[in-house]
Each structure stands twice: as C-alpha cells, then as structure tokens.
TIRO-2110 file (N, C-alpha, C; in Angstrom, 1 decimal):
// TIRO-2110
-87.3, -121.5, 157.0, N, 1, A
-87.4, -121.5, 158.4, CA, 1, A
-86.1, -122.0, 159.1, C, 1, A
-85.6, -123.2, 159.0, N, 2, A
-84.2, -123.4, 159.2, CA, 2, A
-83.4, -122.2, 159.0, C, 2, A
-83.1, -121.6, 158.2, N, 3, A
-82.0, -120.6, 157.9, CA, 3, A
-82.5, -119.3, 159.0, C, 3, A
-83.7, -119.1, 159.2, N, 4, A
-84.1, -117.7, 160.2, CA, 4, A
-83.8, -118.4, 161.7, C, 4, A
-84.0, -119.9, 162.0, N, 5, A
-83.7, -120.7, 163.6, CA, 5, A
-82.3, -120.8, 163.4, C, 5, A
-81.6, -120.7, 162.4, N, 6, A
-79.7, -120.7, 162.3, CA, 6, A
-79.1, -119.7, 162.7, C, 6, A
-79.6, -118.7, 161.6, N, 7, A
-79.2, -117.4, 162.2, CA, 7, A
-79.6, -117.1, 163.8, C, 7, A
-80.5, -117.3, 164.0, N, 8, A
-81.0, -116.3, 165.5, CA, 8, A
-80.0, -117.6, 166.2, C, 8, A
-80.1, -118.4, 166.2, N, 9, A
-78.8, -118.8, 167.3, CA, 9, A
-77.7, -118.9, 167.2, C, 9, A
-77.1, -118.6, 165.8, N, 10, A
-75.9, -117.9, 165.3, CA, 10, A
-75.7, -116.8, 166.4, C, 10, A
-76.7, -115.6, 166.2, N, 11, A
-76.3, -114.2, 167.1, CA, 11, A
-76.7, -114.8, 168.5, C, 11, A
-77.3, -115.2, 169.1, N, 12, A
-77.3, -115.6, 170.6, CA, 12, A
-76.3, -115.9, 171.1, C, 12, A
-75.3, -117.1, 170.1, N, 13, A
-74.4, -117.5, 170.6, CA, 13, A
-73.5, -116.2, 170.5, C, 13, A
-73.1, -115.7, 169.5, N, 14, A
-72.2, -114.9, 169.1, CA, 14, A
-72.4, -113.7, 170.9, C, 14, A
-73.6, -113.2, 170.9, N, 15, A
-73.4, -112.1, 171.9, CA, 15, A
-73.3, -113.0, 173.4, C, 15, A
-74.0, -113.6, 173.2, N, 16, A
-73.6, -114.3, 174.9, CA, 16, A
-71.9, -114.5, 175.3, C, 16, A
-71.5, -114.9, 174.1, N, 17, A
-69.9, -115.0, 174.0, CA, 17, A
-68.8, -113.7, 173.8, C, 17, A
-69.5, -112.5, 173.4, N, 18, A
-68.6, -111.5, 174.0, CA, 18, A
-68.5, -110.9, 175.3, C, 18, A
-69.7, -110.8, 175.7, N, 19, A
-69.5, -110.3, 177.2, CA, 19, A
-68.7, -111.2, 178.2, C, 19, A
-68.1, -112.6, 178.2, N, 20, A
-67.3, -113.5, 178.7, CA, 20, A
-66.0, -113.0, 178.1, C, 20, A
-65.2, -113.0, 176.9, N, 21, A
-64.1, -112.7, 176.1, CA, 21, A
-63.6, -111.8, 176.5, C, 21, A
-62.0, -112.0, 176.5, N, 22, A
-60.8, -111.5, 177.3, CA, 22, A
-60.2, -111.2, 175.6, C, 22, A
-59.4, -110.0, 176.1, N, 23, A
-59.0, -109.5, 174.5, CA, 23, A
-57.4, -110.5, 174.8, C, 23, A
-57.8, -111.2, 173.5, N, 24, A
-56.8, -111.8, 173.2, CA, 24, A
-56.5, -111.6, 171.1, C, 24, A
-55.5, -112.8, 170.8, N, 25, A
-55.3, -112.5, 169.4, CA, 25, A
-56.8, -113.3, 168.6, C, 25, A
-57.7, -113.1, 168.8, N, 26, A
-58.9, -113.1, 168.0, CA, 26, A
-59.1, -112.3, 167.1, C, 26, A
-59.8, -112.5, 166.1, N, 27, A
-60.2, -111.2, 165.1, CA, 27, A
-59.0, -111.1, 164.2, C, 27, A
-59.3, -109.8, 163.3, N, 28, A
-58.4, -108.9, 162.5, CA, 28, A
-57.6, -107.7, 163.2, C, 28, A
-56.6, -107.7, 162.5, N, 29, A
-55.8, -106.6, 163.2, CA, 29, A
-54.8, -106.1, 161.8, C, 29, A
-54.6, -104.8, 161.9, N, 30, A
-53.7, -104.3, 160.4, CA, 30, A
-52.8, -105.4, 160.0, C, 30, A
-52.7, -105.7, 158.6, N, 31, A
-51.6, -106.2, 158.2, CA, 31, A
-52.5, -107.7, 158.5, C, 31, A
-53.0, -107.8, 158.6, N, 32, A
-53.4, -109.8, 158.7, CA, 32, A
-53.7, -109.9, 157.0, C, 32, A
-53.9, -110.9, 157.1, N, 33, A
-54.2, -111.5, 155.9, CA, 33, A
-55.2, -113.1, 155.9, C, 33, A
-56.2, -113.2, 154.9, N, 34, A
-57.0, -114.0, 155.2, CA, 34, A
-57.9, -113.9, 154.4, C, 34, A
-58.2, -115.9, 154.4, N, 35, A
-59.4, -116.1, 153.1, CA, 35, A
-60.8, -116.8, 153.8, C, 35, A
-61.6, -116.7, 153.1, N, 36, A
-62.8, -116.7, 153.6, CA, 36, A
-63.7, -117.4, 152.2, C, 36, A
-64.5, -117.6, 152.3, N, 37, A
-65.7, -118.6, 151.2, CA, 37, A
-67.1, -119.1, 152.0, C, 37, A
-67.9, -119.4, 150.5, N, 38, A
-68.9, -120.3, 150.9, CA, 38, A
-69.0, -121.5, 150.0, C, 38, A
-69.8, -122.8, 150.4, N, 39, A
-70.0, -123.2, 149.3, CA, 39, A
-71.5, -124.3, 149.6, C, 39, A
-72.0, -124.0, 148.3, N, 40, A
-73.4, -124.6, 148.6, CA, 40, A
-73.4, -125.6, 147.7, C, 40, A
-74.3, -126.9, 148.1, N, 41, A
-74.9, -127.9, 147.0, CA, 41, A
-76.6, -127.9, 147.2, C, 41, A
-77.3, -128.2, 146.0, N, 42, A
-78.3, -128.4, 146.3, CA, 42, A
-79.3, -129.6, 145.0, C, 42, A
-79.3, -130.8, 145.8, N, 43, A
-79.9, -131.8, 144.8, CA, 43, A
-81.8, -132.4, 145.4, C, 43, A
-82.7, -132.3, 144.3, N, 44, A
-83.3, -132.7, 144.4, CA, 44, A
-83.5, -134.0, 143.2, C, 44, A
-84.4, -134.8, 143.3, N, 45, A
-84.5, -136.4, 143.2, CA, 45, A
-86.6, -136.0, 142.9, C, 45, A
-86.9, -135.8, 141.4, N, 46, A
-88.3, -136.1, 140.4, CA, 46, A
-88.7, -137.5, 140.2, C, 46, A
-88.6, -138.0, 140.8, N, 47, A
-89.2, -139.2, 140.8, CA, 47, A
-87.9, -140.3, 139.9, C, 47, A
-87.9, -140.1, 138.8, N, 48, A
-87.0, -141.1, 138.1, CA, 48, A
-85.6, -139.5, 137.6, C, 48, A
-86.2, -138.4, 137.7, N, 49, A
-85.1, -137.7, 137.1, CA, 49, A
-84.8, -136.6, 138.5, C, 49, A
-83.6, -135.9, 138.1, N, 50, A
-83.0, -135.2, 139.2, CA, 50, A
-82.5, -134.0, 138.9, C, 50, A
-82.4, -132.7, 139.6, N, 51, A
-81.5, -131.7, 139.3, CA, 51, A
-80.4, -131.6, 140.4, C, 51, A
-79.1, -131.0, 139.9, N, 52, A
-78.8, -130.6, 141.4, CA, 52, A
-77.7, -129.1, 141.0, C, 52, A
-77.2, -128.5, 141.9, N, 53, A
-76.5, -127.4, 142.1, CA, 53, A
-75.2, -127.2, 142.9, C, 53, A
-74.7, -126.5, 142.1, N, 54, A
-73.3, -126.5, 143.7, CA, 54, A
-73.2, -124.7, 143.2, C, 54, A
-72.1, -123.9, 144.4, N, 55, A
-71.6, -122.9, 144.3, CA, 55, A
-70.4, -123.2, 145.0, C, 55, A
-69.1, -122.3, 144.0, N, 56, A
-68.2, -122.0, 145.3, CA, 56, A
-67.8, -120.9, 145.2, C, 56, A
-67.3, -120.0, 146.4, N, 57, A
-67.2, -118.7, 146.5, CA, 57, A
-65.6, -118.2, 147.3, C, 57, A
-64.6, -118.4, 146.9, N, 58, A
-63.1, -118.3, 148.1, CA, 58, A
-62.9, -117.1, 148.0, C, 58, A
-62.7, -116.3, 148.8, N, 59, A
-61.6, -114.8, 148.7, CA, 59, A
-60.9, -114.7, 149.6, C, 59, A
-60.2, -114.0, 149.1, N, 60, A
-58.5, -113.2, 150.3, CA, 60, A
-58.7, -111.8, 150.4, C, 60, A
-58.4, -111.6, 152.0, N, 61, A
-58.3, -109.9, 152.5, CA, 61, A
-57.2, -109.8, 153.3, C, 61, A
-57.1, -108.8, 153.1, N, 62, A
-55.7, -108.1, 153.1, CA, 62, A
-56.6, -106.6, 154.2, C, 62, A
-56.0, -106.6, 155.7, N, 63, A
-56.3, -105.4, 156.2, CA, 63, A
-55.3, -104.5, 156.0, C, 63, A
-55.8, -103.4, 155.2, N, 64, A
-55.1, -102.0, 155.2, CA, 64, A
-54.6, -101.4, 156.7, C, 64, A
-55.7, -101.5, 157.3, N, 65, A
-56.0, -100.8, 158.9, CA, 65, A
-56.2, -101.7, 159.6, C, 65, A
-56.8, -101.2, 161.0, N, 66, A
-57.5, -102.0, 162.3, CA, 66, A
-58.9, -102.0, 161.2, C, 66, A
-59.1, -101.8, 160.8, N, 67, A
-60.6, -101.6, 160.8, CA, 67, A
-61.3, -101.6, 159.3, C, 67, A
-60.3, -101.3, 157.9, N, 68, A
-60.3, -101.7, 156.8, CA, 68, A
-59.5, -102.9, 155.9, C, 68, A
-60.6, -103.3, 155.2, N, 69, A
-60.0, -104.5, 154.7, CA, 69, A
-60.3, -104.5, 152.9, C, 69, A
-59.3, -105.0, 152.5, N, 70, A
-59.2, -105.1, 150.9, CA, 70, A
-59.4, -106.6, 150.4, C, 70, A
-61.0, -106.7, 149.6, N, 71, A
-61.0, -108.1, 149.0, CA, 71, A
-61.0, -108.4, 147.5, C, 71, A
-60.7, -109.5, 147.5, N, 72, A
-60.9, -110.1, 146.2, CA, 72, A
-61.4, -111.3, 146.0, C, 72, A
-62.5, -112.3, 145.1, N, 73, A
-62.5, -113.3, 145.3, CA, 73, A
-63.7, -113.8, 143.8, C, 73, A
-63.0, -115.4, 143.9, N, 74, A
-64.2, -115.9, 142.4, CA, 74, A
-65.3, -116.3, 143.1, C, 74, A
-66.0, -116.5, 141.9, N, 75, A
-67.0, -117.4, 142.0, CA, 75, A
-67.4, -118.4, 140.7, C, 75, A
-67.5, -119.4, 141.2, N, 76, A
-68.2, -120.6, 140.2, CA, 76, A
-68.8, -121.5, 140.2, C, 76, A
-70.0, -121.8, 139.7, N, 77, A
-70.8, -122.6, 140.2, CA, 77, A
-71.7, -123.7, 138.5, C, 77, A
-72.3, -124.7, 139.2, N, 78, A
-73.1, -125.6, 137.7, CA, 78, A
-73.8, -125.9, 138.4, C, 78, A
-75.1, -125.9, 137.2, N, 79, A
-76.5, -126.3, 137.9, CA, 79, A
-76.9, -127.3, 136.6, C, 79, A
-77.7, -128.4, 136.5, N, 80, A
-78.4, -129.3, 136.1, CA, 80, A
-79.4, -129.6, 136.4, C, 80, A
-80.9, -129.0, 135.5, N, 81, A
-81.4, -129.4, 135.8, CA, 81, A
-82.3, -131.0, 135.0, C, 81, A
-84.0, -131.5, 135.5, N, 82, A
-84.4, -132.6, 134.8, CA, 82, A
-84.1, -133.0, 133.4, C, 82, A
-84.3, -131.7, 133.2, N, 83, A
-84.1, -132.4, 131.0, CA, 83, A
-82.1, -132.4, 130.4, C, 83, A
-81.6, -132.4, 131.8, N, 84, A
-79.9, -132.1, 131.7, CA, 84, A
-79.8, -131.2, 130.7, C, 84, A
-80.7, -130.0, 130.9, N, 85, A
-79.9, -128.2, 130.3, CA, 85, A
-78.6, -128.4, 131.6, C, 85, A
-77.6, -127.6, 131.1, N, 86, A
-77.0, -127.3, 132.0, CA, 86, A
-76.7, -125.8, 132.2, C, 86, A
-76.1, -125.0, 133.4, N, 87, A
-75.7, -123.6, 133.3, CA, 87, A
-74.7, -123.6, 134.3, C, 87, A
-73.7, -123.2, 133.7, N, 88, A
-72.4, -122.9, 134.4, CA, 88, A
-72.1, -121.0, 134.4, C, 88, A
-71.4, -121.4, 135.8, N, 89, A
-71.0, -119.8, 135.7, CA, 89, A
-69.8, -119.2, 136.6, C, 89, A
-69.0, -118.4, 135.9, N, 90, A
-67.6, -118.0, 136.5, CA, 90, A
-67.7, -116.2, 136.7, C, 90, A
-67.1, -116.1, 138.0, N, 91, A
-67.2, -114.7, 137.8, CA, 91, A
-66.0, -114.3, 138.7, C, 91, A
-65.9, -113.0, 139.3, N, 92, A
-64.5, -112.4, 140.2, CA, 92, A
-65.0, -111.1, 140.6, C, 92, A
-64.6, -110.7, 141.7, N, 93, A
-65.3, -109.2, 142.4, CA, 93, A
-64.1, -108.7, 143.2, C, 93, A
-64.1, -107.9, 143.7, N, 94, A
-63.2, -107.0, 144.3, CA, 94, A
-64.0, -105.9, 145.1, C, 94, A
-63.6, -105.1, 146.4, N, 95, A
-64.2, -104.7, 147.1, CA, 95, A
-63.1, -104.5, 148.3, C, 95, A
-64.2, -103.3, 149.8, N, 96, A
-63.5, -103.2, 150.6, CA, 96, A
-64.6, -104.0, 151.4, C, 96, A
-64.2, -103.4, 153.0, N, 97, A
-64.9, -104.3, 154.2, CA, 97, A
-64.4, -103.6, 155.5, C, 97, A
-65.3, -102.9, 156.0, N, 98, A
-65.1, -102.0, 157.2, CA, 98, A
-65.4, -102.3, 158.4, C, 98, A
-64.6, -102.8, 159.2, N, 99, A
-64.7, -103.8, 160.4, CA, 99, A
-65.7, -103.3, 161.7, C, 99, A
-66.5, -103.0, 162.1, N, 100, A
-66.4, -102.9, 163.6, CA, 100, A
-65.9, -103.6, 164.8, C, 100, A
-65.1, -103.0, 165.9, N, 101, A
-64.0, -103.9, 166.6, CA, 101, A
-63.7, -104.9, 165.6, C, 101, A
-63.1, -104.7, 165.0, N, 102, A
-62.1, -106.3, 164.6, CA, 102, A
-61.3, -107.4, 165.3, C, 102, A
-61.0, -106.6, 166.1, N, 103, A
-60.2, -107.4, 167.3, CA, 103, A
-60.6, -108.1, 168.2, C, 103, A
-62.4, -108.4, 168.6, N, 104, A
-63.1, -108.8, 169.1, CA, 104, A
-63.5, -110.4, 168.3, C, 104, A
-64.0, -111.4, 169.4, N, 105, A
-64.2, -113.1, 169.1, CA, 105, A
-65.3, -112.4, 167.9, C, 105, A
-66.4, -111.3, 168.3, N, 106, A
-67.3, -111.1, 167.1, CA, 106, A
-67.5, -109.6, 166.8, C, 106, A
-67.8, -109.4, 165.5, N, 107, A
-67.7, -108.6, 165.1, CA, 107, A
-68.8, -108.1, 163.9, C, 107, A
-69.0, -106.8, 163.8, N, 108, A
-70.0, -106.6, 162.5, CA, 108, A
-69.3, -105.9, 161.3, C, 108, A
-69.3, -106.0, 160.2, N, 109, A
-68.6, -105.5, 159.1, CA, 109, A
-70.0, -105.2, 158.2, C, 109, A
-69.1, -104.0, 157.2, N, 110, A
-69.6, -103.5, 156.3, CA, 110, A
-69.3, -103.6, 154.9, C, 110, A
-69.9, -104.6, 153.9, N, 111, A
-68.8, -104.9, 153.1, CA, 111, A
-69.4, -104.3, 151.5, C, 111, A
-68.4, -103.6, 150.7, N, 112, A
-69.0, -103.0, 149.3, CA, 112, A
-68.3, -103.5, 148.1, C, 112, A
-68.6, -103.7, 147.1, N, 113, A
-68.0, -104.4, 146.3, CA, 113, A
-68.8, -104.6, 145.1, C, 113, A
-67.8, -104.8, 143.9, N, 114, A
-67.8, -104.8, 142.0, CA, 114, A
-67.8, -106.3, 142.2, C, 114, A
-68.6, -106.9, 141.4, N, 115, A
-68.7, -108.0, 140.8, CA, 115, A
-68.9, -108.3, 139.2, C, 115, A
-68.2, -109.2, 138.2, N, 116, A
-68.2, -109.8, 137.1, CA, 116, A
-68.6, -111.0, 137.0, C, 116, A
-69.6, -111.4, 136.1, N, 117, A
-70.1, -112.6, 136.0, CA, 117, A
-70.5, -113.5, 134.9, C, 117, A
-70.3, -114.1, 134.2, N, 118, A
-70.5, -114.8, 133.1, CA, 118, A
-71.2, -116.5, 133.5, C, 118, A
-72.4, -116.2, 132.7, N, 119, A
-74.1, -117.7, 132.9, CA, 119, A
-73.7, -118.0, 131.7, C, 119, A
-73.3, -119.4, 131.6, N, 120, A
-73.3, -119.7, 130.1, CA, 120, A
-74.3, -121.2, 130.3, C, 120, A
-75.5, -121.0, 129.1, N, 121, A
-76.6, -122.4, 129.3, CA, 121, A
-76.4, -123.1, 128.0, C, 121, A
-76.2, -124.0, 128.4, N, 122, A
-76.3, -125.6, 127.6, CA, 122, A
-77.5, -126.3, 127.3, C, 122, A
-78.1, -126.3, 126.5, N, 123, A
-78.9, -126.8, 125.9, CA, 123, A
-79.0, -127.6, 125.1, C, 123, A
-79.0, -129.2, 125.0, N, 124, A
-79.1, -130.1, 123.7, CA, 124, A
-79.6, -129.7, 122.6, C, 124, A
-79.0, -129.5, 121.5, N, 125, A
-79.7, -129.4, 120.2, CA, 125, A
-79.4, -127.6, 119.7, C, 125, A
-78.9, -126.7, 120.4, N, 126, A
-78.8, -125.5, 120.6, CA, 126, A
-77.3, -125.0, 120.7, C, 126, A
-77.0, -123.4, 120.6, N, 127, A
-75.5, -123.5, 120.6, CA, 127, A
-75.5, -122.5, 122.2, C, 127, A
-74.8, -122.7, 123.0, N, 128, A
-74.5, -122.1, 124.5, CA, 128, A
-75.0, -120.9, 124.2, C, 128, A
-75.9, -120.5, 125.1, N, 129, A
-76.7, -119.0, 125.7, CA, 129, A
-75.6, -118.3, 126.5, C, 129, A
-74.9, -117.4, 126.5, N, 130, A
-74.2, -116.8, 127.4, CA, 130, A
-74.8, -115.1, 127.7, C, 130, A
-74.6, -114.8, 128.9, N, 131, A
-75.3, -114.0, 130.0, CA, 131, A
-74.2, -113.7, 130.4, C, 131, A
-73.9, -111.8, 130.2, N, 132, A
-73.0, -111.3, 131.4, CA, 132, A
-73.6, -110.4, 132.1, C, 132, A
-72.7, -110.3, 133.4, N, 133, A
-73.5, -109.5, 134.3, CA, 133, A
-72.6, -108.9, 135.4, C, 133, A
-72.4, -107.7, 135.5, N, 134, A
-71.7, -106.5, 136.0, CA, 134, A
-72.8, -106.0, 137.6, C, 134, A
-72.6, -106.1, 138.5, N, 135, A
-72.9, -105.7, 139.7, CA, 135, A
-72.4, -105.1, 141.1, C, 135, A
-73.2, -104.2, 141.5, N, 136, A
-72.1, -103.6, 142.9, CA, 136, A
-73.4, -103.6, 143.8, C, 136, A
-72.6, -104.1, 145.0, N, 137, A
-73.3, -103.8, 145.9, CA, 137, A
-72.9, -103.7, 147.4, C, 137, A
-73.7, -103.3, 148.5, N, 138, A
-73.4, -103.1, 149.9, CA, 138, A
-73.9, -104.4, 150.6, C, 138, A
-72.9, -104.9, 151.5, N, 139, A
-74.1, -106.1, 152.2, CA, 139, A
-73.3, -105.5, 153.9, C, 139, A
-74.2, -106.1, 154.8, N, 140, A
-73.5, -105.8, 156.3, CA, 140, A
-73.8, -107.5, 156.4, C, 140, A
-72.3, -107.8, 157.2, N, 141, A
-72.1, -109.4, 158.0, CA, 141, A
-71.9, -109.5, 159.4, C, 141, A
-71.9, -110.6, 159.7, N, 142, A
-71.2, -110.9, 161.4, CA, 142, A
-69.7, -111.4, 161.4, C, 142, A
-68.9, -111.8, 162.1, N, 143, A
-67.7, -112.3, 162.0, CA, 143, A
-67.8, -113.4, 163.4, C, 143, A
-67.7, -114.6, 163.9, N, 144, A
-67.2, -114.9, 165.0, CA, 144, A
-66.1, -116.0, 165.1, C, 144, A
-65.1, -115.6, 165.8, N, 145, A
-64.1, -116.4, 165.8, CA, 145, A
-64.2, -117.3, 166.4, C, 145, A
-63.9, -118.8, 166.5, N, 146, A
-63.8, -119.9, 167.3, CA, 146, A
-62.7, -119.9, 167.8, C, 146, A
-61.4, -119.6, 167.1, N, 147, A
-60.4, -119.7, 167.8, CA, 147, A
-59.9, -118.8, 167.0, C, 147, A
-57.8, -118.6, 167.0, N, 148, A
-57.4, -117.4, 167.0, CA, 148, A
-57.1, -117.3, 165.6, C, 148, A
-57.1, -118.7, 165.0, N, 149, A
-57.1, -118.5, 163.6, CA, 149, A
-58.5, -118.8, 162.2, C, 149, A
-59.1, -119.6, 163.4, N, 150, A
-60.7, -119.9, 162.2, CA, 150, A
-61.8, -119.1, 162.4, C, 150, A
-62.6, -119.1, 161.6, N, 151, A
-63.8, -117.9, 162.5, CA, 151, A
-65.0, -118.7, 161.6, C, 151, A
-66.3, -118.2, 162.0, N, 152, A
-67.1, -118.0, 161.0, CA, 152, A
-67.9, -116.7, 160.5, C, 152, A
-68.7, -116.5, 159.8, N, 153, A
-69.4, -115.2, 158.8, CA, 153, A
-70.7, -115.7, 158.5, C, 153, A
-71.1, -114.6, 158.2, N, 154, A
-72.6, -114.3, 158.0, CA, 154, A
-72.9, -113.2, 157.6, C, 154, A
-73.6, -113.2, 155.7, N, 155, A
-73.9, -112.2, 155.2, CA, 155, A
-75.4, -111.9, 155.4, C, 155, A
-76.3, -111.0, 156.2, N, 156, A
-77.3, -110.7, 156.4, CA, 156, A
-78.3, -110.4, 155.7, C, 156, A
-77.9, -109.1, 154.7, N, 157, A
-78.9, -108.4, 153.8, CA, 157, A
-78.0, -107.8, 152.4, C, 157, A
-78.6, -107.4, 151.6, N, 158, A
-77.8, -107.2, 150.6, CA, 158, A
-78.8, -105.7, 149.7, C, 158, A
-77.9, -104.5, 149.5, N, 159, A
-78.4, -103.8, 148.6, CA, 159, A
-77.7, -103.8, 147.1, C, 159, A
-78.0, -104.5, 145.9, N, 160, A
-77.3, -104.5, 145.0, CA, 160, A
-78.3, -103.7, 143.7, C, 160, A
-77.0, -103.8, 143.1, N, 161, A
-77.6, -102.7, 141.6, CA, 161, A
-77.0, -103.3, 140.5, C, 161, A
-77.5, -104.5, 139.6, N, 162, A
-76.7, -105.2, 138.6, CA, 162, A
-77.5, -105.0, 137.0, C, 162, A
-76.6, -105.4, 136.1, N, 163, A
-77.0, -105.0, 134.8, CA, 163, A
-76.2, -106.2, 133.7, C, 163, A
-77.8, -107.3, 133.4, N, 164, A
-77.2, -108.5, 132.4, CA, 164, A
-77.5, -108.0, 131.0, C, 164, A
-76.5, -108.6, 130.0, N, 165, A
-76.9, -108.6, 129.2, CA, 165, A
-76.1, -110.1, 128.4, C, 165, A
-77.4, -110.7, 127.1, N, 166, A
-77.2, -111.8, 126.8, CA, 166, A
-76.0, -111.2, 125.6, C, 166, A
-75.3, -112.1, 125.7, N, 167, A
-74.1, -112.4, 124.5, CA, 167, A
-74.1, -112.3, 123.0, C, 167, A
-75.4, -111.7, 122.5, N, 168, A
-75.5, -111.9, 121.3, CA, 168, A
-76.1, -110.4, 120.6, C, 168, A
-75.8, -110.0, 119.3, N, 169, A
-76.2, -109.1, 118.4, CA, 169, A
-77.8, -108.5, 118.9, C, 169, A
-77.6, -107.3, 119.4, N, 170, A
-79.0, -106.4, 119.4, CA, 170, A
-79.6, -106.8, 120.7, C, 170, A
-78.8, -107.9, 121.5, N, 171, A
-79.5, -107.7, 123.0, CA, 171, A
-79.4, -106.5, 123.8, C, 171, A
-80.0, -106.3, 124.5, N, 172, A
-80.2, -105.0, 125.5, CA, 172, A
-80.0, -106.0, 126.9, C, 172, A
-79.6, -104.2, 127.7, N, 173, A
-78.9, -105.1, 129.3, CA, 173, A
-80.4, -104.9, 129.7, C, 173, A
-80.5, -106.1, 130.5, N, 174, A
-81.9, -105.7, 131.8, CA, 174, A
-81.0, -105.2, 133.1, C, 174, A
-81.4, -104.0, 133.6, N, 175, A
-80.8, -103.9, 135.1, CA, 175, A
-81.8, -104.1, 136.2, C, 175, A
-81.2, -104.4, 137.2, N, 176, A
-81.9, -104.7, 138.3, CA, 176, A
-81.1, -103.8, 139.8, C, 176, A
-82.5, -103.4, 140.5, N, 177, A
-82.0, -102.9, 141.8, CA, 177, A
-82.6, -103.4, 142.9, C, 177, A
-82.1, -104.1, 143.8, N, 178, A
-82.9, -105.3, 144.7, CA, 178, A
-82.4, -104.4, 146.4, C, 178, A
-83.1, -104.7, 147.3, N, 179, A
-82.5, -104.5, 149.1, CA, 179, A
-83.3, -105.7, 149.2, C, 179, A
-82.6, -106.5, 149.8, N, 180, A
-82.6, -107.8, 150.7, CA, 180, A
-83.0, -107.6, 152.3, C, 180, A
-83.6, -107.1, 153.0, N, 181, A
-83.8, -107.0, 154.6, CA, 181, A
-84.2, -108.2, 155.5, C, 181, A
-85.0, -109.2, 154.6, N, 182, A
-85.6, -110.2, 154.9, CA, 182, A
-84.6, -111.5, 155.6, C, 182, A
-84.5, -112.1, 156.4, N, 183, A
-83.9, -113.3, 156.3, CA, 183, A
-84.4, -114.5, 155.2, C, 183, A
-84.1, -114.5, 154.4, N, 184, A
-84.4, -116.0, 153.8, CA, 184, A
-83.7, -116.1, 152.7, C, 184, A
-82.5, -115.0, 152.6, N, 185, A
-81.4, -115.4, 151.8, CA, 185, A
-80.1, -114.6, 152.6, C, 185, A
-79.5, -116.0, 153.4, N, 186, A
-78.9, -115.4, 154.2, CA, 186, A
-77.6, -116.6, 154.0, C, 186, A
-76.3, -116.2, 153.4, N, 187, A
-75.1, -116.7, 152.9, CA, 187, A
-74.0, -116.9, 154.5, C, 187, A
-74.1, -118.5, 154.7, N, 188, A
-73.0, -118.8, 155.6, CA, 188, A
-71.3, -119.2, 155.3, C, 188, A
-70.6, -119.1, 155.9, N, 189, A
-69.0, -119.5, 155.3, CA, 189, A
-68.5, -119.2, 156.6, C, 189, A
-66.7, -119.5, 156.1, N, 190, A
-65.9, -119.5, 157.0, CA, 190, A
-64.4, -119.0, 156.6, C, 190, A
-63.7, -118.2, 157.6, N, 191, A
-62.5, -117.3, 157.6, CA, 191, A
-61.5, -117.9, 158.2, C, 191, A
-60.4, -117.7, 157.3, N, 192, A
-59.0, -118.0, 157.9, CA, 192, A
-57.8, -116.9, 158.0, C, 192, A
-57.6, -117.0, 159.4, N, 193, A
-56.6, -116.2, 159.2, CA, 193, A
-54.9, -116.5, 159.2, C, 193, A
-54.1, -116.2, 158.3, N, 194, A
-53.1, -116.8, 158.3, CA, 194, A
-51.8, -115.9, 159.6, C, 194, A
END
C-alpha cells in the first residue's frame, strides 16, 4: 500500500509540475551522458533470529539522439536469511531507452534490455548452489528532474522472458514469461547527469 500512495503522488507531483515548467536545461538531450541506480535493504528481526537483504543496481547512458539512449549497468545483491543460508548474486545487462520529450522536468521512457545473472547459495554443511539466468525484457518508466542535473525514475511494469538454469550436470533451464501491470512491484532510484 505505501508503494501504490508513493507512486500516485509521485505522478501528481510530476504532472502538476509540467504544466508550470519553462524549457530550460532539464532532462536529456543528444550526447549527455548519465548514471542512474537503485538500491534496496530489507531487514526483518524473528524474535531472537533475523534475515536481511540489500540490492544495488548503478548504470550509465549514453544518448545516441534527442530521444535514444544506450545503457549498461550491474547488479549485486546478498540476502541472509534465519538459519544464515546465505545467497549472493552478480549480474550485468545492457539495453536501449526511448525517451518521450526528454528535454522536459518529466518525462516517459521506454526501456528494453539483456540481462546476465548469477544466484550462488550458501549453505552450511553443503557445497555453493549456483543459478544462472539470462533475461530480456521491456519495462516503461517516468523520469522527473529536480534540477538540471539530478532527477528521479520510476520503473512501473515490466514484460520479461528469462531462462535459469542450476550450475550442475543434467540440470535443465526452467523459463519463465511474466507482465507485471500491477503496482506492487514498482522499482524507485535516481539519475545523474553529468
């Protein structure tokens, strides 16, 4: 519920604030350059025992055009949970991003993109489970700038098509095809433009 009351005032603010805005150097424009990320933690507390989580997510784009953009970026994240299994994971994606008005304080983008991923689990007593996983997908975002060089982002929905397979002799991939439309996994971060 929080994340669906964030967003809707996310876009309130965002549109009340274009119709005020004077074109100035806000936004993307060909030839900029700029990194962008998220990053999450998440800890809960079982009475005497605890799990917790983090993610981080940084990438750099590079606009081809007014209106196209070229990205790249990692990701890595560790989770622990009660019985301290642990699962760590590294990955890297690449992709474009097709602006509408870019040049505007906000903006809507269309972003597609390859992703690589490696889950490796830790388990006491056991030798590391490793999980790779190969994915593409389409998501649409928001963009709003606060000023002329920071902004924030918002990934909305997500159509993806990915395929894991475990690390070991005679496993088979499981693939998956998911559309996200829902708000209740909805990824916030922030952009810089240099």
């Amino acid at each position: 519920m929080k994340k669906v009351l964030l967003c809707a005032a996310f876009a309130v603010f965002a549109l009340t604030t274009t119709n005020a805005q004077d074109e100035d150097s806000s936004g993307l424009t060909k030839s900029d350059v700029y990194m962008s990320g998220t990053v999450s933690f998440f800890h809960t507390d079982f009475n005497v025992d605890s799990s917790s989580a983090y993610t981080v997510s940084p990438a750099i784009g590079f606009m081809l055009s007014d209106k196209i953009a070229l990205e790249a970026n990692l990701a890595f994240g560790n989770q622990t949970d009660i019985l301290d299994d642990e699962l760590s994971s590294f990955g890297f994606g690449a992709g474009a991003r097709w602006f509408v008005n870019p040049g505007s304080k906000f903006s809507f983008n269309v972003g597609a993109g390859f992703a690589y991923n490696t889950l490796t689990e830790k388990e006491e007593g056991f030798d590391d489970l490793k999980t790779n996983t190969v994915a593409f997908g389409i998501a649409p975002g928001l963009n709003y700038w606060v000023s002329d060089k920071f902004g924030l982002i918002a990934n909305v929905a997500a159509l993806t098509y990915s395929s894991s397979k475990l690390d070991i002799d005679g496993a088979e991939a499981v693939t998956t095809i998911a559309l996200n439309l829902d708000l209740s996994d909805i990824n916030f971060g922030m952009v810089y433009k240099f």
